[in-house]
gemmi code that builds the backbone of each chain (N, CA, C; Angstrom):
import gemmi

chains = {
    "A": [
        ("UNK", (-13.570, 1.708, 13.944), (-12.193, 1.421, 13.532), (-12.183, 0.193, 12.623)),
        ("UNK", (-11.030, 0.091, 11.416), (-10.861, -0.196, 10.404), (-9.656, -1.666, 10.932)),
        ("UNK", (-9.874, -2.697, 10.750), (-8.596, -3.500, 11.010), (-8.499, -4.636, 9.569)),
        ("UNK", (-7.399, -5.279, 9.383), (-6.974, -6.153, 8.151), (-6.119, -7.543, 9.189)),
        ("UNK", (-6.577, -8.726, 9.015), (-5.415, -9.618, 9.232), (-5.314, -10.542, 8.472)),
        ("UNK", (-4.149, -11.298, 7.749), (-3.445, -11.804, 7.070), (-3.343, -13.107, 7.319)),
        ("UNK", (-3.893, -13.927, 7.523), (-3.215, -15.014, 7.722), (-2.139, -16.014, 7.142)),
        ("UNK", (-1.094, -15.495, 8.029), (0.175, -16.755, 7.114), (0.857, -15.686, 6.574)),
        ("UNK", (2.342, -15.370, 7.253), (2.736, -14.424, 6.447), (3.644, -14.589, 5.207)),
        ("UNK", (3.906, -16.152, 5.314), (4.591, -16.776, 3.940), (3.716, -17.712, 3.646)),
        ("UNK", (3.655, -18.054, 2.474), (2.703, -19.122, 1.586), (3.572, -19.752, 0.664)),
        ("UNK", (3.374, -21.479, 0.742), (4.264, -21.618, -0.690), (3.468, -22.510, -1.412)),
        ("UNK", (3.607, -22.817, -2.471), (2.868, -23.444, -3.375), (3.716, -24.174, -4.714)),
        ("UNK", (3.426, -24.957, -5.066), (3.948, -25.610, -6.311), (3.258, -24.994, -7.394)),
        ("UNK", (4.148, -25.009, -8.784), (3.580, -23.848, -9.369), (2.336, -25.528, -10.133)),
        ("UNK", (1.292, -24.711, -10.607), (0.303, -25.522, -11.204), (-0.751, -25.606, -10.009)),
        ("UNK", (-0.766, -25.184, -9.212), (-1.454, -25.748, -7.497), (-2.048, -24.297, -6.745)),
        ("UNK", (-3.121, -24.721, -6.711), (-4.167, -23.942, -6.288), (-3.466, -22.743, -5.005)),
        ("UNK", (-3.770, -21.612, -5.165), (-3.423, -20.320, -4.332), (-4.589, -20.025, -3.787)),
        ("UNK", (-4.508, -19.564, -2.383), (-5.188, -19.254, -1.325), (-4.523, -18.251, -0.335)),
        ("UNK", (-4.787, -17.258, -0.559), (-4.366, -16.489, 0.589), (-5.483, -15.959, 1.512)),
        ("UNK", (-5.431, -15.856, 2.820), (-6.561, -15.721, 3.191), (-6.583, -14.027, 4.112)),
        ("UNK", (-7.822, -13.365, 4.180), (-7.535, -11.664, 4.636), (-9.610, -12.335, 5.920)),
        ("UNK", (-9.098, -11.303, 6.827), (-10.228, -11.562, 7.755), (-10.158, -9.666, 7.950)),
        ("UNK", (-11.269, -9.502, 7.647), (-11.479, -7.771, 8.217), (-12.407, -7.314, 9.205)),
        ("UNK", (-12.464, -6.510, 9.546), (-13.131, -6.068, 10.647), (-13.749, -4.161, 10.238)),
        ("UNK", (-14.804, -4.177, 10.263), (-15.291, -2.835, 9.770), (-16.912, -2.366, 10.483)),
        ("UNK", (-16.575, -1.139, 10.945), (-18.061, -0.913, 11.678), (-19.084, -1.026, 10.571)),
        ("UNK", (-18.502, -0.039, 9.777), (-19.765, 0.163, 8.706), (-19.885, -0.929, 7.230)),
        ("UNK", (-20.502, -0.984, 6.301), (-19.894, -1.614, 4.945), (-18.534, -1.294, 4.170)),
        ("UNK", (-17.599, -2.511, 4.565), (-16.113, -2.214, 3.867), (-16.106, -1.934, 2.118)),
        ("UNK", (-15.040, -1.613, 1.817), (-14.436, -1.873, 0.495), (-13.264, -2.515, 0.961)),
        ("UNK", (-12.886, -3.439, 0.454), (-11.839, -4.215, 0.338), (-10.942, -4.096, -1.128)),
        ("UNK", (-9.500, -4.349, -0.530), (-8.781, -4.564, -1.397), (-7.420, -5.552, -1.668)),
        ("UNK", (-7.333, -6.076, -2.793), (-6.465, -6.936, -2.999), (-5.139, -6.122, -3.932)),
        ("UNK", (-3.779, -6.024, -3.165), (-2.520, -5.450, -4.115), (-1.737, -6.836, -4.396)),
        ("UNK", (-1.069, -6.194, -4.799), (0.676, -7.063, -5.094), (1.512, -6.442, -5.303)),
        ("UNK", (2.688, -6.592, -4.806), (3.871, -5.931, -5.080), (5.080, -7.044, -4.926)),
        ("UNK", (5.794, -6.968, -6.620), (6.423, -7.633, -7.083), (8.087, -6.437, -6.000)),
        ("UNK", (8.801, -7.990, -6.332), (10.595, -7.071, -5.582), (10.728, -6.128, -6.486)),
        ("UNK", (11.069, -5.300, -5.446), (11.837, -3.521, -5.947), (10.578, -2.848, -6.582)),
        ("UNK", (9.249, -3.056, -6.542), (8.564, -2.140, -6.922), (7.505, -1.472, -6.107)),
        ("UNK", (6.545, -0.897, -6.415), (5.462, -0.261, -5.671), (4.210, -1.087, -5.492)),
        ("UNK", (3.470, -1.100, -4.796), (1.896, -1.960, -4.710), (1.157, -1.757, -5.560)),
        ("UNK", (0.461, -2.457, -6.452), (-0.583, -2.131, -7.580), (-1.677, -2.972, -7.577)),
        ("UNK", (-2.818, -2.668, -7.724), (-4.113, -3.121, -7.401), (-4.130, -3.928, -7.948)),
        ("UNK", (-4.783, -5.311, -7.705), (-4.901, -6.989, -7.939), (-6.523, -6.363, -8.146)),
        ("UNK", (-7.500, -6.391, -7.105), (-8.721, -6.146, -7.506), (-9.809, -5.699, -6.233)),
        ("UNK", (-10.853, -5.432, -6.037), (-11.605, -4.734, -5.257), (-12.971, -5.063, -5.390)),
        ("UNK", (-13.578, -5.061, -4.051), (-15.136, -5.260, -3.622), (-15.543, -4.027, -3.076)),
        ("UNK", (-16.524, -4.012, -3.909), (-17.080, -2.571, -3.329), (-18.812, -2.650, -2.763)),
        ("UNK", (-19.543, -3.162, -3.900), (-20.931, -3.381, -3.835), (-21.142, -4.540, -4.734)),
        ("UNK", (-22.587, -4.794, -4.896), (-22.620, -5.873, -5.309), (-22.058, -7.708, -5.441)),
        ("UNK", (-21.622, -8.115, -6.700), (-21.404, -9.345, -6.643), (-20.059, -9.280, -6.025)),
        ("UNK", (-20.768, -10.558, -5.133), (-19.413, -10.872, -4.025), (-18.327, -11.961, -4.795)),
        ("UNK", (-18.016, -12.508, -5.950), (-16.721, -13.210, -6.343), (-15.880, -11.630, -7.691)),
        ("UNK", (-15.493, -11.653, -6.967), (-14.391, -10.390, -8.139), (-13.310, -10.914, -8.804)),
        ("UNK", (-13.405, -10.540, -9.825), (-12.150, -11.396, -10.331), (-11.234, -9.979, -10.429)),
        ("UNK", (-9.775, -10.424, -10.812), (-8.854, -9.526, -10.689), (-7.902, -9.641, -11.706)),
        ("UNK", (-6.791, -8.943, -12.387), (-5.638, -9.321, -12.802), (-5.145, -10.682, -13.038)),
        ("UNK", (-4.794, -11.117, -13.706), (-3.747, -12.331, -13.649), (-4.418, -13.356, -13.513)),
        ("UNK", (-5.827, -13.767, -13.604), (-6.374, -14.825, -12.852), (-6.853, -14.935, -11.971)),
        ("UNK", (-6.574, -13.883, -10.739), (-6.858, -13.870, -9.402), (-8.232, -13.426, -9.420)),
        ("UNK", (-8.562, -14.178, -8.045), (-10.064, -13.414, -7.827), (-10.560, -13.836, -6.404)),
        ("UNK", (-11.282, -13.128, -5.756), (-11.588, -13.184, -4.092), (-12.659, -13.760, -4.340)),
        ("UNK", (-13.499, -13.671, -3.142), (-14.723, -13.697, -2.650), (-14.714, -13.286, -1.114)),
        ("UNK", (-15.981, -12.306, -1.402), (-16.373, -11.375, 0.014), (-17.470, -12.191, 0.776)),
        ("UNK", (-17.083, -12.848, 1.901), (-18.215, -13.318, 2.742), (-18.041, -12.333, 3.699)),
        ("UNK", (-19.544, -12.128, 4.282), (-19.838, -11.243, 5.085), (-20.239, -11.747, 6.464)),
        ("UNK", (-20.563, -12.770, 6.380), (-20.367, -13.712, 7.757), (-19.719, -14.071, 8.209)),
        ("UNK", (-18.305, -14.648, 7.423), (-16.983, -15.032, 7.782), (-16.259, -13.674, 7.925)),
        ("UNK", (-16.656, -12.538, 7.635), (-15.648, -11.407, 7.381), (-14.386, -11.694, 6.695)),
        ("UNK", (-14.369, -11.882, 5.599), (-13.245, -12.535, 4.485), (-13.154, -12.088, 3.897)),
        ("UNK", (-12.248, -12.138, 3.015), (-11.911, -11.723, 1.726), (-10.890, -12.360, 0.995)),
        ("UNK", (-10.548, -13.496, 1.209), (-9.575, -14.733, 0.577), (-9.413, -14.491, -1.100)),
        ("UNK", (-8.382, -14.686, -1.101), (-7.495, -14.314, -2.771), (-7.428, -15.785, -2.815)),
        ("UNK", (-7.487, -16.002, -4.102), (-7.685, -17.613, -4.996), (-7.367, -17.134, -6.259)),
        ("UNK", (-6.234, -18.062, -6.792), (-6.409, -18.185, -8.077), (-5.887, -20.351, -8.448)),
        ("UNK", (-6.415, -20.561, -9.299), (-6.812, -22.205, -9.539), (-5.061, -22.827, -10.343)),
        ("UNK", (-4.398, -22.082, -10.470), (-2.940, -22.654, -10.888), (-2.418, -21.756, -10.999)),
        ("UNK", (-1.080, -21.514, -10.144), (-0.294, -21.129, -9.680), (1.038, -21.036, -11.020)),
        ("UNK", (1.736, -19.467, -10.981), (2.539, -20.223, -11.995), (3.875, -18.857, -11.359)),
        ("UNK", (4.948, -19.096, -11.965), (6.022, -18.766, -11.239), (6.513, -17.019, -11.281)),
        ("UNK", (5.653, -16.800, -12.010), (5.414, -15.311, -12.066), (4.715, -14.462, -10.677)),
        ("UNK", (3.756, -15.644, -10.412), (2.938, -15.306, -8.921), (3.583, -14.926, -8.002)),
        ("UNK", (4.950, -15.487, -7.932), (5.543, -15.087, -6.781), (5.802, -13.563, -6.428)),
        ("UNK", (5.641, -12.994, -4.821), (5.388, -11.687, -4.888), (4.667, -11.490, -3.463)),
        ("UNK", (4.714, -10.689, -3.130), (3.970, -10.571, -1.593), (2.858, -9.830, -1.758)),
        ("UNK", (1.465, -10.064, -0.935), (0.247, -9.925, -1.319), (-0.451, -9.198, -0.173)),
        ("UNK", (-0.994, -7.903, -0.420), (-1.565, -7.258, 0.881), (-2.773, -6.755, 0.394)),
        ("UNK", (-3.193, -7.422, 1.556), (-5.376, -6.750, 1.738), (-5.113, -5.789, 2.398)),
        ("UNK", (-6.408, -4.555, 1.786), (-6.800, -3.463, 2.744), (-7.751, -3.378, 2.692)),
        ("UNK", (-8.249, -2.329, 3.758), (-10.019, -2.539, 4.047), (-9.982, -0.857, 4.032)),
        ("UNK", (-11.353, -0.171, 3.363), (-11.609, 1.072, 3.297), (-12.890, 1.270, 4.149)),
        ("UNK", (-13.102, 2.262, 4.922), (-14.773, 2.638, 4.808), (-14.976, 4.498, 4.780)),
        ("UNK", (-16.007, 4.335, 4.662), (-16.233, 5.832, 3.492), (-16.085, 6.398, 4.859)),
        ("UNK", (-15.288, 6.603, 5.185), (-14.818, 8.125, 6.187), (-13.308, 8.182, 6.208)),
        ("UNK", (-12.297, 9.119, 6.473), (-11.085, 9.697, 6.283), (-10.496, 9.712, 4.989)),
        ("UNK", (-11.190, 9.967, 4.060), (-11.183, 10.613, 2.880), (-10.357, 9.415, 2.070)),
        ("UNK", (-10.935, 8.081, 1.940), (-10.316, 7.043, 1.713), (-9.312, 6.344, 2.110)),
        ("UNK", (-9.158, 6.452, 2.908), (-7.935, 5.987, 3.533), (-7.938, 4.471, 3.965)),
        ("UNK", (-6.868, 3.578, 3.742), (-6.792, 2.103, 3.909), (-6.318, 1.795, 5.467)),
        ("UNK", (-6.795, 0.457, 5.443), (-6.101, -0.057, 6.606), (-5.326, -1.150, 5.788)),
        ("UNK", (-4.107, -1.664, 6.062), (-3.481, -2.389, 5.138), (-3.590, -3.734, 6.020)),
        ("UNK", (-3.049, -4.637, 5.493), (-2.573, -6.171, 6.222), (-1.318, -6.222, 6.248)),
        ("UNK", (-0.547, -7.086, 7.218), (0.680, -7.267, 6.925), (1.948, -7.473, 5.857)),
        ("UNK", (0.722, -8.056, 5.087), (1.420, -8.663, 3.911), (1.079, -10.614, 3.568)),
        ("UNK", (1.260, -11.115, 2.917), (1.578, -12.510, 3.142), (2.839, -12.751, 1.704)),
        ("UNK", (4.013, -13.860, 1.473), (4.637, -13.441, 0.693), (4.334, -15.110, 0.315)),
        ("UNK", (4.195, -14.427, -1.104), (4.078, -16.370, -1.654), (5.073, -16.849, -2.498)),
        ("UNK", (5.438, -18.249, -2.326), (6.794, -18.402, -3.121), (6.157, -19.647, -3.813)),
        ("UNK", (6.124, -19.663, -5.414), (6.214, -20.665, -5.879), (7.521, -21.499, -6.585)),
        ("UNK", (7.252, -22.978, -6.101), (8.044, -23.892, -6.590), (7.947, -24.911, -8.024)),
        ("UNK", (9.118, -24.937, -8.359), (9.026, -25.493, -9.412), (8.583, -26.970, -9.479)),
    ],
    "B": [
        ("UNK", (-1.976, 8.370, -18.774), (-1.133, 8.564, -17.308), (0.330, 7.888, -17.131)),
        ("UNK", (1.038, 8.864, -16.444), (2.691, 8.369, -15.968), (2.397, 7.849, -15.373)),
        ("UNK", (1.492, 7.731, -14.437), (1.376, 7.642, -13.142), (1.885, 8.472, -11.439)),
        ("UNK", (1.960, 7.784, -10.673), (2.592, 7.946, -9.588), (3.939, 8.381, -9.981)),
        ("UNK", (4.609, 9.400, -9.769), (6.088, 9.775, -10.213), (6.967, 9.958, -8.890)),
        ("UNK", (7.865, 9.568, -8.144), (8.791, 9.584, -7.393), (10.003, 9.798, -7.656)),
        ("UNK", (10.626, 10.689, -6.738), (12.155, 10.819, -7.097), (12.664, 11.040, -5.677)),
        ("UNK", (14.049, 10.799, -5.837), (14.706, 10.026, -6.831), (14.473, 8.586, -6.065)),
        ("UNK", (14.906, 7.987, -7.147), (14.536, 6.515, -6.519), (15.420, 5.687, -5.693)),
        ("UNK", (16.110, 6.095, -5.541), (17.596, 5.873, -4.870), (18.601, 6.655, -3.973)),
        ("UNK", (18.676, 6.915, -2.713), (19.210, 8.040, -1.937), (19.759, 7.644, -1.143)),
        ("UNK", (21.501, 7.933, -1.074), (22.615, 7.157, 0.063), (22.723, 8.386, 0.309)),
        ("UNK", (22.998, 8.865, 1.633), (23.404, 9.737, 2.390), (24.176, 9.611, 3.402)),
        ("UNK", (24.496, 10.523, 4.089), (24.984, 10.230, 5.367), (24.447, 10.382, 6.875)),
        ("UNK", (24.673, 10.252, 7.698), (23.742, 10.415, 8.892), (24.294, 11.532, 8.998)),
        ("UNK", (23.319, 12.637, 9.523), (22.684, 13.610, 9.682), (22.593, 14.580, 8.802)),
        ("UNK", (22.643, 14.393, 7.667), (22.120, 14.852, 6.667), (21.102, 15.429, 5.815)),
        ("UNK", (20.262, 15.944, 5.341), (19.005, 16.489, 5.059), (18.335, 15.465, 3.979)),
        ("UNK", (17.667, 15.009, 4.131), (17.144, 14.327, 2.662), (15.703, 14.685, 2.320)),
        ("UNK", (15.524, 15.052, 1.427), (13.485, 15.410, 0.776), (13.711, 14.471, -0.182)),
        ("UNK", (12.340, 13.743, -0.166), (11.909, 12.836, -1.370), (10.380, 13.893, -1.965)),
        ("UNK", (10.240, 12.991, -3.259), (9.579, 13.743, -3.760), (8.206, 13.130, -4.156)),
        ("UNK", (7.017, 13.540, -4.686), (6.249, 12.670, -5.726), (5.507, 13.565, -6.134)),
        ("UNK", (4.606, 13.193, -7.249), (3.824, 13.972, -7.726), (2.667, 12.776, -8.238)),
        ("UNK", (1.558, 13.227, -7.837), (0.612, 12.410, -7.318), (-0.342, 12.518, -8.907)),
        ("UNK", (-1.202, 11.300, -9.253), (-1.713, 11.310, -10.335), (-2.974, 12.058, -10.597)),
        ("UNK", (-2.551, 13.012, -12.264), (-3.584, 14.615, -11.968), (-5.570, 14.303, -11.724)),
        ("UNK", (-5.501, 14.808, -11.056), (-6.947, 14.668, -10.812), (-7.201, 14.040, -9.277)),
        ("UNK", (-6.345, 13.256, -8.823), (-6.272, 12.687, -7.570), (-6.184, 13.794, -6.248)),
        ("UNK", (-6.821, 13.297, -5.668), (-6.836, 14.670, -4.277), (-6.566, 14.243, -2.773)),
        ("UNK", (-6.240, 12.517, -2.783), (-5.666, 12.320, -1.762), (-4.524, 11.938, -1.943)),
        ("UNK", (-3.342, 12.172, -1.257), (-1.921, 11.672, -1.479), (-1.602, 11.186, 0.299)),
        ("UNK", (-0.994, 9.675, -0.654), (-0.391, 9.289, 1.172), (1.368, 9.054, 1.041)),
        ("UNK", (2.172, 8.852, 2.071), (3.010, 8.984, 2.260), (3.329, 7.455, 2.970)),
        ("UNK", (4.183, 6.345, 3.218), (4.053, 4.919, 3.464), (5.690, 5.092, 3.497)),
        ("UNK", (5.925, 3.810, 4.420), (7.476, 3.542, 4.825), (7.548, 2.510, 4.928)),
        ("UNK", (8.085, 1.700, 4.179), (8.036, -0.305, 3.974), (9.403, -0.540, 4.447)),
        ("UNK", (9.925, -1.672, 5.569), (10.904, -1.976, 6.065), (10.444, -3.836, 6.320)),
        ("UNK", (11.406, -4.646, 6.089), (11.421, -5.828, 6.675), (11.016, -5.923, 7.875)),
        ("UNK", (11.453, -4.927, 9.580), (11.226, -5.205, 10.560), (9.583, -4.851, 10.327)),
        ("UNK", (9.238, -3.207, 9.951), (7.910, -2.913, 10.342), (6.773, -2.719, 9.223)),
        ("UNK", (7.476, -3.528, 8.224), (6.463, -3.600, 7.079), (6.269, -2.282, 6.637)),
        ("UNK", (5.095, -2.190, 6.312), (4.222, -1.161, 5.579), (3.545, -0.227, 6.427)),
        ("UNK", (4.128, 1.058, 7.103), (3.444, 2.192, 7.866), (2.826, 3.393, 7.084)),
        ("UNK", (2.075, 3.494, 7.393), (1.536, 4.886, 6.807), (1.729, 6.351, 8.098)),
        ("UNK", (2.480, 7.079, 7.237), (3.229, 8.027, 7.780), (2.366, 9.141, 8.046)),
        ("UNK", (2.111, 9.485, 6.550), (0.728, 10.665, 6.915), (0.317, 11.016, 5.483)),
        ("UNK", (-1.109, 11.676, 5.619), (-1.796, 11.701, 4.598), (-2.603, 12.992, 4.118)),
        ("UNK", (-2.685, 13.375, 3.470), (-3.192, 14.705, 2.981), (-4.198, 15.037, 2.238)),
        ("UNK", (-5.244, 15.274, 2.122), (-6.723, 15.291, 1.128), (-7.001, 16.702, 0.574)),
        ("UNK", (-7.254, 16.936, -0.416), (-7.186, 18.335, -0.700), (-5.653, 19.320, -0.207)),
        ("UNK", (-4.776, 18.658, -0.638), (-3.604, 19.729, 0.034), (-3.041, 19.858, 1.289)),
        ("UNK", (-4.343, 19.059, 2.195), (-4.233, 19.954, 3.528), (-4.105, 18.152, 4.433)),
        ("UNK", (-2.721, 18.642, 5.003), (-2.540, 17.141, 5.769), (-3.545, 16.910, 7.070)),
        ("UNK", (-4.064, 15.420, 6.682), (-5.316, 15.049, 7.675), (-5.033, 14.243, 9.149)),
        ("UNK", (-3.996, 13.883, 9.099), (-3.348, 12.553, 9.973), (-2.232, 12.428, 9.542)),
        ("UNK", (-1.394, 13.102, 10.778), (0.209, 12.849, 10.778), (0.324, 11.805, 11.771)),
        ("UNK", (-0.206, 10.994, 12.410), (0.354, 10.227, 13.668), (1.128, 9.475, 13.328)),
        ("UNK", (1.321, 9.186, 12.146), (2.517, 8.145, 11.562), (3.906, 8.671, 11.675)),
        ("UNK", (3.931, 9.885, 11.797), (5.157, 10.609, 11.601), (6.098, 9.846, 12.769)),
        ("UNK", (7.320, 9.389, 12.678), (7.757, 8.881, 13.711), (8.571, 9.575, 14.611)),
        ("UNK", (8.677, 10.884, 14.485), (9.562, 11.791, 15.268), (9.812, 13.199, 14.377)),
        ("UNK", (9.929, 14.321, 15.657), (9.759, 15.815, 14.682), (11.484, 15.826, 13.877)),
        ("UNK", (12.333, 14.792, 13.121), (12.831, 14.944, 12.354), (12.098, 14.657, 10.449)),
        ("UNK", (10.942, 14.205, 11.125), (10.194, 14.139, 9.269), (9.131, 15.293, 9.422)),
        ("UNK", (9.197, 15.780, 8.043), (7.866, 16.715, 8.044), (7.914, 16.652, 6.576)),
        ("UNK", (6.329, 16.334, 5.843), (5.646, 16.694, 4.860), (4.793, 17.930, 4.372)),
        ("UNK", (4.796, 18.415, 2.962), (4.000, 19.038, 2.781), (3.762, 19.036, 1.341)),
        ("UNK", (2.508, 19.567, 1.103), (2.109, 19.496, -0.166), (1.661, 20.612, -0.992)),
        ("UNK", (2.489, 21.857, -1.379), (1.990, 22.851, -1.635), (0.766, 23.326, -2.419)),
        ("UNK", (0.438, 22.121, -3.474), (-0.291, 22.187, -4.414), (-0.468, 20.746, -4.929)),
        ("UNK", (-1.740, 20.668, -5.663), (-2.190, 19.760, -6.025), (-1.465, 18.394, -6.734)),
        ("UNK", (-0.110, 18.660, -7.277), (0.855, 18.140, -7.974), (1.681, 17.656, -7.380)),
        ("UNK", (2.354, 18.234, -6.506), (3.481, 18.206, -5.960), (3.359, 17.490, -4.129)),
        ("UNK", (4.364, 16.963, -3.464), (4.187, 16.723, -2.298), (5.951, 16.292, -2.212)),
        ("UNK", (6.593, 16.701, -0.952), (7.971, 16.275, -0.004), (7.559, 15.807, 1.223)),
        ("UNK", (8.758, 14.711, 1.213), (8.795, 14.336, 2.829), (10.318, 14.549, 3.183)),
        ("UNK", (10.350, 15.209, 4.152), (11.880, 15.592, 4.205), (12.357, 15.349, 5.511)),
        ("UNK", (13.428, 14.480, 5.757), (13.859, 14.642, 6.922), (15.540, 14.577, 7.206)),
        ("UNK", (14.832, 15.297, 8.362), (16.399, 16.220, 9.086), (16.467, 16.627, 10.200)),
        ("UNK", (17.555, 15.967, 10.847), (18.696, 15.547, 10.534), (18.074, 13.554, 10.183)),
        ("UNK", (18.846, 13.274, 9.380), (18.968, 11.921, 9.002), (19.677, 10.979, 9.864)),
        ("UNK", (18.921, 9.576, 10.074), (19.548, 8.437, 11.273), (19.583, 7.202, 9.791)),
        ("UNK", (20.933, 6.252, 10.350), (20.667, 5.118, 10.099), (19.489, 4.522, 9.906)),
        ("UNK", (18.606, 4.416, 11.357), (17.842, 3.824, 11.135), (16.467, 4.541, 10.155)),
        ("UNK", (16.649, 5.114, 9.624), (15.461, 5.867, 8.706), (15.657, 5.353, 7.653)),
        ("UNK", (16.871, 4.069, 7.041), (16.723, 3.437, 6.021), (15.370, 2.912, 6.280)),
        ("UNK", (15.188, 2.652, 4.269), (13.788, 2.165, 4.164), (13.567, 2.961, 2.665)),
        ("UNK", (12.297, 1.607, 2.772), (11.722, 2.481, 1.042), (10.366, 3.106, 1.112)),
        ("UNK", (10.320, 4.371, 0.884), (8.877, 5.291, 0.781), (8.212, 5.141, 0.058)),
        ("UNK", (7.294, 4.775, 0.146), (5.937, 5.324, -1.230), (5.323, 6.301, -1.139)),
        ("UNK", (5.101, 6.306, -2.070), (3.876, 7.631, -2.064), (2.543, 6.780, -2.801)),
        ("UNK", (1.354, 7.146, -2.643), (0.307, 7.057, -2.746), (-0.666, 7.552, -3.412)),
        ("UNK", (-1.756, 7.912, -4.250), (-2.608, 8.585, -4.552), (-4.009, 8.040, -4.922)),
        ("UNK", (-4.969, 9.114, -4.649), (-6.218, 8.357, -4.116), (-7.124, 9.572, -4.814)),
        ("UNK", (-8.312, 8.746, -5.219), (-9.513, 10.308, -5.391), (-10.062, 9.644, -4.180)),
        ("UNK", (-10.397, 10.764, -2.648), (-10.032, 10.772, -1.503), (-11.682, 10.627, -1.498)),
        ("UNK", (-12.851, 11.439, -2.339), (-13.830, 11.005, -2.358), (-14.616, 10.051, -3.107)),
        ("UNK", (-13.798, 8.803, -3.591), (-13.707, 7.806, -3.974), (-13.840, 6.535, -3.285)),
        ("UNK", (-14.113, 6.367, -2.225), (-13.596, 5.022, -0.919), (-13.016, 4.214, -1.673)),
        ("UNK", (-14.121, 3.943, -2.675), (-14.339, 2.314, -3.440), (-13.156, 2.448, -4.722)),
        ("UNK", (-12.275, 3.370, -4.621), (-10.749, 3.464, -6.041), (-10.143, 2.737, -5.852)),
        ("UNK", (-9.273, 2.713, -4.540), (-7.887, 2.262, -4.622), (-6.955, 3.316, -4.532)),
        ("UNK", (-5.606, 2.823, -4.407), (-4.529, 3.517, -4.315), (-3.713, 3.057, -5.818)),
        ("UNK", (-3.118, 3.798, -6.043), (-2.136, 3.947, -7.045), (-0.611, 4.190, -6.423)),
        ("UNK", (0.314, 3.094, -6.216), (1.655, 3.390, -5.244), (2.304, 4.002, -6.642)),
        ("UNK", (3.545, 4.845, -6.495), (4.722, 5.446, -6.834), (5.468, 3.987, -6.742)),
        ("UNK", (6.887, 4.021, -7.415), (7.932, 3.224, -7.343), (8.645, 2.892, -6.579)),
        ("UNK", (8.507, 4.075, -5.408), (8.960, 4.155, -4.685), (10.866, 4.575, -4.231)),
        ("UNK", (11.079, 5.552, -3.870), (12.348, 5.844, -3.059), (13.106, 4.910, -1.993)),
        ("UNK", (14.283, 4.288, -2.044), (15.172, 3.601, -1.553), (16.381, 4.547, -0.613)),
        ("UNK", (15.913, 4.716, 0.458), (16.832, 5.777, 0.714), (17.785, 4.430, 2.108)),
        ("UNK", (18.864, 5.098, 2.143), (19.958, 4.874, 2.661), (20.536, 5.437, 3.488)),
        ("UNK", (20.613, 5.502, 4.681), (21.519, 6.171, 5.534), (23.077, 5.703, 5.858)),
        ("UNK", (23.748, 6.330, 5.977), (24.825, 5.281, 6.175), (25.828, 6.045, 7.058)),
    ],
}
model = gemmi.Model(1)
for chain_id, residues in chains.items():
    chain = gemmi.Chain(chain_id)
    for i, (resn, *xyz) in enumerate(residues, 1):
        res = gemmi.Residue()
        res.name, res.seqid = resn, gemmi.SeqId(i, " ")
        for name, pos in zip(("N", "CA", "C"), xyz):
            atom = gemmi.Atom()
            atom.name, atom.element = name, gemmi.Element(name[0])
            atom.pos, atom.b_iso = gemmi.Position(*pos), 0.0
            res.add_atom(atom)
        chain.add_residue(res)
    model.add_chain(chain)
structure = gemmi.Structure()
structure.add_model(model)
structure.setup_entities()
């Protein structure tokens, strides 16, 4: 079994100021991980993904994780924050059985300040 | 690509009423999921279908919803009779199902309304 947790389900930040959201997963086999966003009133759209190989991914917008496999992580970072960021942010974790299917995270929602 | 296509995006009804939402999943994609986002319970996944053929309904929250997907294009979630509480916004989903490492592609998602 497949699990995602979120830590922090609101985040705030000053815009210019380092973003951290942090995802802890849990996976029998080797995960794929994933980073969305979904801006108000719309649908979730992929930020970025670990699959194999190099563990820092960069993503969209600036953003970019890193997969530790000891910590079981997958923490979203991006180095200045700007007011567009704002938006709620959900990790999911895949593993190659049920025909792709995610486990999602709660969410975390980040608000930047001016 | 359109992408993910949903309709309609917006649905006030009344309680007990019939409502089907719609999507049509992006061509070539062979998994389609079905998701119900609410403030109280977030983001559920309702049920999901791979090749046409639904794999995991346990999401379904009661025998007033039922999905199906006749064909590769097309997929409804319809439920009836309609409650208040079945407000909420749906997504739909799509996946190449033998893909792990893709991603999902969400729809815009449907805003439906009971009232």
């Amino acid at each position: 079994a497949q699990s995602v947790t979120q830590l922090g389900s609101h985040v705030s930040v000053s815009e210019g100021a380092l973003v951290l959201l942090r995802c802890n997963y849990s996976s029998s086999v080797p995960p794929y991980l994933f980073w969305y966003v979904q801006y108000p009133n719309q649908g979730l759209q992929l930020l970025l993904k670990y699959t194999t190989g190099a563990t820092l991914v960069k993503g969209i917008n600036g953003f970019e994780a890193e997969f530790k496999k000891s910590e079981t992580s997958f923490h979203l970072t991006k180095p200045s924050a700007h007011m567009s960021d704002a938006a709620e942010y959900f990790c999911a974790v895949t593993d190659n059985t049920n025909a792709g299917k995610s486990t999602f995270g709660d969410g975390t929602t980040l608000t930047v300040k001016p | 690509d359109a992408g993910v296509i949903q309709s309609p995006r917006h649905e006030v009804t009344e309680m007990g009423q019939e409502v089907t939402l719609r999507c049509k999943p992006i061509s070539g994609h062979n998994s389609l999921f079905w998701y119900r986002q609410t403030m109280m319970r977030g983001l559920e996944l309702l049920i999901y279908f791979n090749n046409n053929v639904p794999i995991d309904d346990s999401g379904m929250p009661e025998d007033r919803f039922s999905a199906k997907m006749p064909n590769a294009s097309f997929s409804t979630l319809k439920i009836q009779p309609s409650e208040p509480r079945d407000s909420a916004v749906y997504f739909c989903a799509s996946s190449l199902g033998d893909r792990v490492n893709y991603g999902y592609t969400f729809g815009s998602g449907t805003r439906l309304t009971v009232v």
